[in-house]
C-alpha positions as CSV (number, residue, x, y, z in Angstrom):
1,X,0.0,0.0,0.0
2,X,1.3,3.3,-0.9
3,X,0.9,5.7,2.0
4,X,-1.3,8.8,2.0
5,X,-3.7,10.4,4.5
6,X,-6.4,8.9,3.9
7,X,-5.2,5.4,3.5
8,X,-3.5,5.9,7.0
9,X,-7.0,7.8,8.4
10,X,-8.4,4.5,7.9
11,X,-5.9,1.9,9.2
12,X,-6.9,0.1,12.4
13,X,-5.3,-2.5,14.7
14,X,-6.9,-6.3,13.9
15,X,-9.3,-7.0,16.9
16,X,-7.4,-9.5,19.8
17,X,-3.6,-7.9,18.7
18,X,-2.3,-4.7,20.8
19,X,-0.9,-3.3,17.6
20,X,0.2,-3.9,13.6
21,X,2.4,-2.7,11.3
22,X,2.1,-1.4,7.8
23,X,4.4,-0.1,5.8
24,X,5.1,2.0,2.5
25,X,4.9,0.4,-0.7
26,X,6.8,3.4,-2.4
27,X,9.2,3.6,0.4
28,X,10.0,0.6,2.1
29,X,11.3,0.5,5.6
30,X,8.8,3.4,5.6
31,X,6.2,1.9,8.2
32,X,3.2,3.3,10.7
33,X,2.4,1.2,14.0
34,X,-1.4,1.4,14.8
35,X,-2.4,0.7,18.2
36,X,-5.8,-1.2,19.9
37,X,-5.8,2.6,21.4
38,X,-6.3,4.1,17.8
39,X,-2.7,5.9,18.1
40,X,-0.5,6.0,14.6
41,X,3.1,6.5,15.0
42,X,5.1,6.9,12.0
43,X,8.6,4.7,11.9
44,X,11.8,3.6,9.6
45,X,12.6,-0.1,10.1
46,X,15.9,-1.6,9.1
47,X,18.1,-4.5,9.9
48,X,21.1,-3.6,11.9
49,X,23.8,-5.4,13.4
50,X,21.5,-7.4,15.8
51,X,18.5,-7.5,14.0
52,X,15.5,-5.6,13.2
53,X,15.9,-2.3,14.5
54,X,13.2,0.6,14.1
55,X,12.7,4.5,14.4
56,X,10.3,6.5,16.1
57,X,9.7,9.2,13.5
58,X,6.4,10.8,15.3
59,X,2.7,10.7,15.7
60,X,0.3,11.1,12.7
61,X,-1.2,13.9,13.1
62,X,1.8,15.8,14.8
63,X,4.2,15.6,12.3
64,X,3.3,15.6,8.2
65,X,3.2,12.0,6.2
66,X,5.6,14.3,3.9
67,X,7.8,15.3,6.7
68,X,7.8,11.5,8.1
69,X,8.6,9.7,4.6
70,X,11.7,12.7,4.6
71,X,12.7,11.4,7.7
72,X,12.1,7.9,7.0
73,X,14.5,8.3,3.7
74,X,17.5,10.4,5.2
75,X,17.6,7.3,7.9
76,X,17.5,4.5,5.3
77,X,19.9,6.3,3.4
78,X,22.7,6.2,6.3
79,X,21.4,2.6,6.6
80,X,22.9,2.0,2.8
81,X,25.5,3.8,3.3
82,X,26.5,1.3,6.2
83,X,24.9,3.1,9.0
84,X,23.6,2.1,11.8
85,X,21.5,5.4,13.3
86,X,20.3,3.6,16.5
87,X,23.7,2.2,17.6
88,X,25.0,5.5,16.7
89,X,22.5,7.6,18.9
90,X,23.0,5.1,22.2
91,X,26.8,5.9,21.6
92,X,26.2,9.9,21.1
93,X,23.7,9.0,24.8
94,X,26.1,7.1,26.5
95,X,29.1,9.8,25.1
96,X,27.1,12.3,26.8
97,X,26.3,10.5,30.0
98,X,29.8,9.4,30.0
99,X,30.8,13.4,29.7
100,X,28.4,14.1,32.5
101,X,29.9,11.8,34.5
102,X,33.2,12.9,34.4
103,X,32.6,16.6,34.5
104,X,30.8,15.6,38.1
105,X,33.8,13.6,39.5
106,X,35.9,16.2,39.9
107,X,39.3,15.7,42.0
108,X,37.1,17.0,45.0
109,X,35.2,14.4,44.6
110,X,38.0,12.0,43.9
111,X,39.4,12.7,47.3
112,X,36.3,12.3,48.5
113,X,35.4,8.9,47.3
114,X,38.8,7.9,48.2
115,X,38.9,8.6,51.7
116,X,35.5,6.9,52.3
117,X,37.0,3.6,49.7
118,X,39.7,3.6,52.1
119,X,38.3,3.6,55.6
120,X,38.6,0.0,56.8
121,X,42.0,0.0,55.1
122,X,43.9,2.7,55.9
123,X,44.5,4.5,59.8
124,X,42.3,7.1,60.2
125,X,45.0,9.5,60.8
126,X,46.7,8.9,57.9
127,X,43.6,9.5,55.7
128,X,42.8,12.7,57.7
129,X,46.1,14.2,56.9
130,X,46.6,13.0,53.4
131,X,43.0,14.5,52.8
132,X,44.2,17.8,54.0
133,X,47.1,17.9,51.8
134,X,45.5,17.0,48.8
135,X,42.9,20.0,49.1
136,X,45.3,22.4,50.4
137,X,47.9,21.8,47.5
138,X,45.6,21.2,44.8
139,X,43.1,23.6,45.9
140,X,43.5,25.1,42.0
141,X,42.3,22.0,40.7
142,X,39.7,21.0,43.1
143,X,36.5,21.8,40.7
144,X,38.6,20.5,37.5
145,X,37.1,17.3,36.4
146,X,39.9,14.6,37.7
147,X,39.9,13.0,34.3
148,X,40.8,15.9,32.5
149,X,44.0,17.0,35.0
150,X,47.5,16.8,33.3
151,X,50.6,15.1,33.4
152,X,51.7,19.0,33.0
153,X,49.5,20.0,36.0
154,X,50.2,17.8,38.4
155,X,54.1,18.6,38.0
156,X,53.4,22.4,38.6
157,X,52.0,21.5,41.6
158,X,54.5,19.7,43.0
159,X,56.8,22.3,41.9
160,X,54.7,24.7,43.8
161,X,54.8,22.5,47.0
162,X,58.9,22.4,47.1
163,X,58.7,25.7,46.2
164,X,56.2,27.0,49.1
165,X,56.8,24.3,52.0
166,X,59.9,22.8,51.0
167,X,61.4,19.1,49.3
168,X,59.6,16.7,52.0
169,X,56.0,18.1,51.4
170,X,56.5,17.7,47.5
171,X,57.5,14.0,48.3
172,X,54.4,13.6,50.4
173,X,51.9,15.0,48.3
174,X,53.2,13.0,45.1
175,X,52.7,9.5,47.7
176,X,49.1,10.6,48.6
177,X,48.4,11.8,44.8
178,X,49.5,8.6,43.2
179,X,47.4,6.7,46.1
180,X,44.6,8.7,45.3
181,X,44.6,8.6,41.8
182,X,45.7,4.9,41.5
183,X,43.1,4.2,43.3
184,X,40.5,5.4,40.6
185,X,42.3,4.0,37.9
186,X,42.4,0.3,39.2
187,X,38.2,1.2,39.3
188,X,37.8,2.2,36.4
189,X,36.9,5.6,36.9
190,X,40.3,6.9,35.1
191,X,42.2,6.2,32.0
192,X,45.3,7.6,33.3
193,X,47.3,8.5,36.6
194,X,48.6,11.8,36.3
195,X,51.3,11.5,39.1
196,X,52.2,7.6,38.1
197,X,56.2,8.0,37.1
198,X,56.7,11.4,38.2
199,X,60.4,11.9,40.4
200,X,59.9,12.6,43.7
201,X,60.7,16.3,44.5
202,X,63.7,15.5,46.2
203,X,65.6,13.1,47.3
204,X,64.9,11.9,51.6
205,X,68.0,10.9,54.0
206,X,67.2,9.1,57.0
207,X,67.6,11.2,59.8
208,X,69.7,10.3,62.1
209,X,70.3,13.2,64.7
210,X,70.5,12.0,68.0
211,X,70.3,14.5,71.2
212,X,72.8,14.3,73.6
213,X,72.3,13.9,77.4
214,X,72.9,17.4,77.3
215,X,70.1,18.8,75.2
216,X,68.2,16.1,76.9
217,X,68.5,17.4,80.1
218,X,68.1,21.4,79.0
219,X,64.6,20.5,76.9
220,X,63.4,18.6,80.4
221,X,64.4,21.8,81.9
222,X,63.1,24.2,79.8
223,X,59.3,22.0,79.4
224,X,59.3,22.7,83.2
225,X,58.8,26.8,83.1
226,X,56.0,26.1,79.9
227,X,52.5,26.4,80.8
228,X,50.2,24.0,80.9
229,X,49.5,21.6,78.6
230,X,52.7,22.6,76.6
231,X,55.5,21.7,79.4
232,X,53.8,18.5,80.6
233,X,53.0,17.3,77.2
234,X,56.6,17.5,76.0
235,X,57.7,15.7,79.2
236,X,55.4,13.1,78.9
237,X,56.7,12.6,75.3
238,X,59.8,12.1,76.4
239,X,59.2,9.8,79.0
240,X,56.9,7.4,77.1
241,X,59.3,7.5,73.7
242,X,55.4,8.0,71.9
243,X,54.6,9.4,68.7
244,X,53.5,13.5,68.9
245,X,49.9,12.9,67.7
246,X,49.4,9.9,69.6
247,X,50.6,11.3,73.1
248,X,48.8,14.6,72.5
249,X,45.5,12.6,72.0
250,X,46.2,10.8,75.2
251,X,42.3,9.9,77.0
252,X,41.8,9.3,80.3
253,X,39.9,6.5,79.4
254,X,43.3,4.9,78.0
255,X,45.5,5.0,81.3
256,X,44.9,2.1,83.5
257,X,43.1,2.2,86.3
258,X,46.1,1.9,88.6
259,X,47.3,4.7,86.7
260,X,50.4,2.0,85.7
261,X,50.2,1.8,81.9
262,X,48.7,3.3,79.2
263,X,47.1,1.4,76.7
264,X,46.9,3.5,72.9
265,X,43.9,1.6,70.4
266,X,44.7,0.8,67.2
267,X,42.5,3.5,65.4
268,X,44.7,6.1,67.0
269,X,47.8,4.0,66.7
270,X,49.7,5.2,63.4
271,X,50.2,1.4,62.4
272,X,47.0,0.3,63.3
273,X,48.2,-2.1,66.1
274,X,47.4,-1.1,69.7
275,X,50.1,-0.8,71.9
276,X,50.1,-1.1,75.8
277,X,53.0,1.8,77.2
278,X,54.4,1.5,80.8
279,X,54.3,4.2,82.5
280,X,57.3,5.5,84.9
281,X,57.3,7.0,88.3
282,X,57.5,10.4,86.9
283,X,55.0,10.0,84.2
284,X,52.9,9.3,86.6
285,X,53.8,12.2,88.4
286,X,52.7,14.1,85.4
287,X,49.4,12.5,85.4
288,X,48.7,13.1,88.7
289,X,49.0,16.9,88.6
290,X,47.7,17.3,85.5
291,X,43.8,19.5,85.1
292,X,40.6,17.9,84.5
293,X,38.5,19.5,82.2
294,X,34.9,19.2,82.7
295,X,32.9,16.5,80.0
296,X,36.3,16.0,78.7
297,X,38.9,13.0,78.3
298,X,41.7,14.7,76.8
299,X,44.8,15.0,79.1
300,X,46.2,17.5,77.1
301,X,43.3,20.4,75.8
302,X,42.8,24.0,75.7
303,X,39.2,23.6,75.2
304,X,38.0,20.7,76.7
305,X,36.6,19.4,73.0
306,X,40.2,18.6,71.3
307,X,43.2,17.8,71.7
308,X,46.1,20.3,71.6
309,X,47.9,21.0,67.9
310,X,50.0,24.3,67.9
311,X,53.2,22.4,68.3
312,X,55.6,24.7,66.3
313,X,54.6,26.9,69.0
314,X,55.3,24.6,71.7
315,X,59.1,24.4,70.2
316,X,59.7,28.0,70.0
317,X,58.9,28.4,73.6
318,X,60.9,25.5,74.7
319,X,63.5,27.3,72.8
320,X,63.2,30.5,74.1
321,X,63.3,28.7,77.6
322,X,66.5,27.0,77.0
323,X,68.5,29.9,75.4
324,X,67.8,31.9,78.9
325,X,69.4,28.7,80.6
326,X,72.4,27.6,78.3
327,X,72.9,30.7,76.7
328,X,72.4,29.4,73.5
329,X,70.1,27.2,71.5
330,X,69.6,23.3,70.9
331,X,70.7,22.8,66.6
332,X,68.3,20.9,64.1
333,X,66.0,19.3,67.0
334,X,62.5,18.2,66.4
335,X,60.5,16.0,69.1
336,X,60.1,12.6,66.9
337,X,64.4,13.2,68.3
338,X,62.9,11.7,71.8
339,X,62.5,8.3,70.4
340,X,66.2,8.2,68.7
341,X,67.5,9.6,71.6
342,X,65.6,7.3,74.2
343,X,66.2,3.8,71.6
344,X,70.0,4.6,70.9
345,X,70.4,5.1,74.9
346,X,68.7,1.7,75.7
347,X,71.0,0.1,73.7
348,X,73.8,1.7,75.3
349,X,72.5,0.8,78.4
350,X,72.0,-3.1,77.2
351,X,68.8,-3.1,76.3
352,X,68.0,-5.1,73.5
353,X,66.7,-4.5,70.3
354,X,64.0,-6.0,69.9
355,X,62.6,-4.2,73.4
356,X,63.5,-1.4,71.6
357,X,61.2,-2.2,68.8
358,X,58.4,-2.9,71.2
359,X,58.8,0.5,73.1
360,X,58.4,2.4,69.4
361,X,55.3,0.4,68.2
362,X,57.3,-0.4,65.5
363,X,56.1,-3.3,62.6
364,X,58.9,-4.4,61.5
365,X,62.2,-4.5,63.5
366,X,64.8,-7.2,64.8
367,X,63.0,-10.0,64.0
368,X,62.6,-11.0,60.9
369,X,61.2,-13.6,58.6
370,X,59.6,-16.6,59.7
371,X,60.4,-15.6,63.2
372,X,58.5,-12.6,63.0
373,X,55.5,-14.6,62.0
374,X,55.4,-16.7,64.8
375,X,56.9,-14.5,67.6
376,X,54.0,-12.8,69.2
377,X,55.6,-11.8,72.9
378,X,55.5,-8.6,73.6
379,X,58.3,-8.3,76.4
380,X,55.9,-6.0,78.5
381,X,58.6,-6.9,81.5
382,X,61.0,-6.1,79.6
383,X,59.8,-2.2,78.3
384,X,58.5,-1.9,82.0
385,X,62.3,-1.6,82.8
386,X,63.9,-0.3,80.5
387,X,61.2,2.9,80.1
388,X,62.2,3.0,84.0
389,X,65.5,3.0,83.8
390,X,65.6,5.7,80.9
391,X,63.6,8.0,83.1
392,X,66.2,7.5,85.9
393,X,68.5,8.5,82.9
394,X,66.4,11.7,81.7
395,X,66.0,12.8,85.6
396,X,69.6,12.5,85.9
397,X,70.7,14.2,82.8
398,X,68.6,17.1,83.1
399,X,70.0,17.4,87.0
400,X,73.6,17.7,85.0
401,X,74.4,14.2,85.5
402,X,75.1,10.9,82.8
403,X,73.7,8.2,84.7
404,X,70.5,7.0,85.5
405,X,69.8,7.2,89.5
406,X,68.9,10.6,91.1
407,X,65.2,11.2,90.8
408,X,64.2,14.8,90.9
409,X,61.4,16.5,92.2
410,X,58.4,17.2,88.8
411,X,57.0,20.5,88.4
412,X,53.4,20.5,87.7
C-alpha cells in the first residue's frame, strides 16, 4: 500500500492484537504502527547489526506523512551507506552520559570517594592528613574534572609545593596523589594516573640526629617553666618514647586504672596495632597533677573538646626557655628526636633490640622472617624496665648528670 492520508485515516489494529504494522509500498522500511488505542506512530525499520531495529519518527497527526517519509529516507539512506543510526544515537547518549559523569567527578570528589573507599584499610590519621594535603595543595584544581588534570599539571604543583613548603611536602603529596589517583584508575573511573612515574621532588636521607644527654636534660628543663599543657606534654613525650599525635591525643579513658600503663587503640595508633605503654614513676607524676577539664577525656586540651595541635609553638617556647638557661640554642632538633635519643640510649644501656622495637610500636624491627610470623611476645617486663630506667637516665641528665639514678622532684 502506498501511504497517503487517507489510506493511513483508515488503518486500524486487527481486533485481539495490541498493535500492527504497515508499511510504505513506495518507500519501504517506511512503516506506521497502529495501536488497539487508535494511536499511529510513523517509523523507519531496518536490519542492523542485531537484528531488526526501528525509528520512532512521530505521531500522525503531529508531524506531516511528507515530513515522516523525509525522515524515513534520510535514515534509510545512512542505513545504505553502512549506518547504523540507533547504535550510533546510544553511543552519542552514553558519550554524553559518560561526559556528564566525568565533569561531576571532579578531584574533590575523587578525594572524596577515596577517603571513604579507604576507611577499613587505611589508619584514620593517615587519611585525615593526606585529605588535607590534597585540598590544600591542589586547591586550584579542586572543581577541575579529575579526568581531565595533566601530566603537566600535576608537575606544577609539586613544583609549587617544594617551592612554598619545602622538598619533604613535595615528596608527600606526590605518595598521597598517586594513592589517590591509582586508586580510581584500578576502578575504572580513570584512564590515566597523572602522578604515576613522576620523580619525587627530592631526594629523603634518613635522619639520624641524635640529642645528647645534654640537650636532653636542657629540653626537660626548659618543658618545666611552659604552661600547661605545653610543658607537661613535652615531658610526657619524652618519658613514654610516643609518637607526637598519639601522646597529644592521650584519653583518660586509656590509662589504666592503677594509673600504671597506658594502653593506645589501634584506630589512633599510626600502624593500626594497639600498643600497651608502661608508664614510669614520673609519668605518673605528670598525670597526677595534671587538670581535668569538665565533659572532657583529653589530658592534654585547651578547650575541653580537642586535643592540643600548635606544636611549632610549643618548640619555639621550649627554645626561648633553654636559650635563657644555656645561653644558647639546641641545633636541628625536632620532638620525633625523643625516640632516637631514648632507643640509641637503651642500647647503650643493654637493652635489646627487639625491646626497643616494642617501646616504638614499631612493625617491622629485629626479628625478621619466619620468626617474625610466629613471635607474638611482647616483652611488657621487659619495656616496663627499660622505660624505668631511661627515666632514671632523663631525671639524671637534666640534674647535669650521665647516669640513671637521682630522681628529681616534677614540676606541675
Amino acid at each position: 500500500m502506498r501511504f497517503t492520508m487517507n489510506r493511513i485515516a483508515a488503518l486500524t489494529c486487527p481486533e485481539g492484537r495490541k498493535d500492527a504494522l504497515f508499511f510504505d509500498e513506495e518507500l519501504p522500511g517506511f512503516g506506521v504502527r497502529v495501536t488497539s488505542t487508535g494511536s499511529k506512530t510513523y517509523l523507519a525499520q531496518y536490519r542492523g547489526a542485531t537484528g531488526v531495529r526501528r525509528v520512532s519518527l512521530g505521531k500522525h497527526g503531529v508531524i506531516s506523512l511528507a515530513d515522516a517519509r523525509n525522515a524515513a529516507r534520510a535514515i534509510l539512506g545512512q542505513v545504505a551507506s553502512g549506518g547504523d543510526p540507533i547504535a550510533e544515537r546510544r553511543a552519542k547518549d552514553e558519550a554524553a552520559r559518560q561526559a556528564q559523569s566525568e565533569a561531576a567527578f571532579t578531584v574533590e570528589a575523587l578525594i572524596a570517594a577515596w577517603v571513604a573507599d579507604r576507611q577499613e584499610s587505611r589508619r584514620a590519621s593517615y587519611l585525615k592528613v593526606a585529605a588535607a594535603a590534597l585540598r590544600t595543595h591542589l586547591a586550584h584544581l579542586l572543581t577541575v574534572p579529575a579526568s581531565a588534570m595533566t601530566v603537566r599539571q600535576a608537575v606544577a604543583a609539586l613544583d609549587r609545593v617544594k617551592a612554598a613548603a619545602g622538598p619533604v611536602a613535595g615528596n608527600r603529596l606526590l605518595a598521597y596523589a598517586r594513592a589517590c589517583f591509582g586508586w580510581a584508575c584500578k576502578r575504572q573511573r580513570l584512564a590515566m594516573n597523572p602522578f604515576a612515574g613522576l620523580e619525587r621532588p627530592a631526594r629523603e636521607k634518613s635522619r639520624d640526629r641524635v640529642l645528647t644527654d645534654a640537650e636532653i636534660g636542657a629540653i626537660w628543663r626548659a618543658a618545666a617553666l611552659l604552661d600547661y599543657p605545653a610543658g607537661q606534654f613535652t615531658r610526657m613525650l619524652m618519658l613514654t618514647l610516643g609518637r607526637r599525635d598519639e601522646v597529644a591525643s592521650m584519653r583518660w579513658t586509656e590509662i589504666a586504672a592503677d594509673g600504671l600503663t597506658w594502653s593506645l587503640p589501634a584506630d589512633r595508633a599510626k600502624n593500626g596495632k594497639s600498643h600497651v605503654v608502661h608508664l614510669s614513676e614520673p609519668a605518673r607524676g605528670i598525670l597526677s597533677a595534671l587538670p581535668r577539664f569538665e565533659n572532657s577525656d583529653f589530658l592534654f586540651t585547651t578547650t575541653g573538646e580537642r586535643p592540643i595541635s600548635g606544636f611549632s609553638g610549643f618548640k619555639l617556647a621550649i627554645d626561648r626557655a633553654i636559650e635563657a638557661d644555656l645561653g644558647r640554642g639546641i641545633a636541628d632538633w625536632r620532638f620525633h628526636d625523643f625516640r632516637r635519643a631514648g632507643v640509641t640510649w637503651l642500647a647503650g644501656a643493654g637493652f635489646p633490640p627487639h625491646v626497643a622495637d616494642k617501646l616504638l610500636n614499631h612493625m617491622s624491627g629485629s626479628i625478621q622472617g619466619v620468626a617474625a610470623v610466629y613471635q607474638r611476645a611482647e616483652f611488657l617486663p621487659e619495656r616496663e624496665r627499660a622505660l624505668d630506667a631511661w627515666a632514671s637516665h632523663v631525671i639524671s641528665a637534666a640534674a647535669g648528670g650521665t647516669t640513671a639514678g637521682n630522681v628529681i622532684a616534677l614540676r606541675a
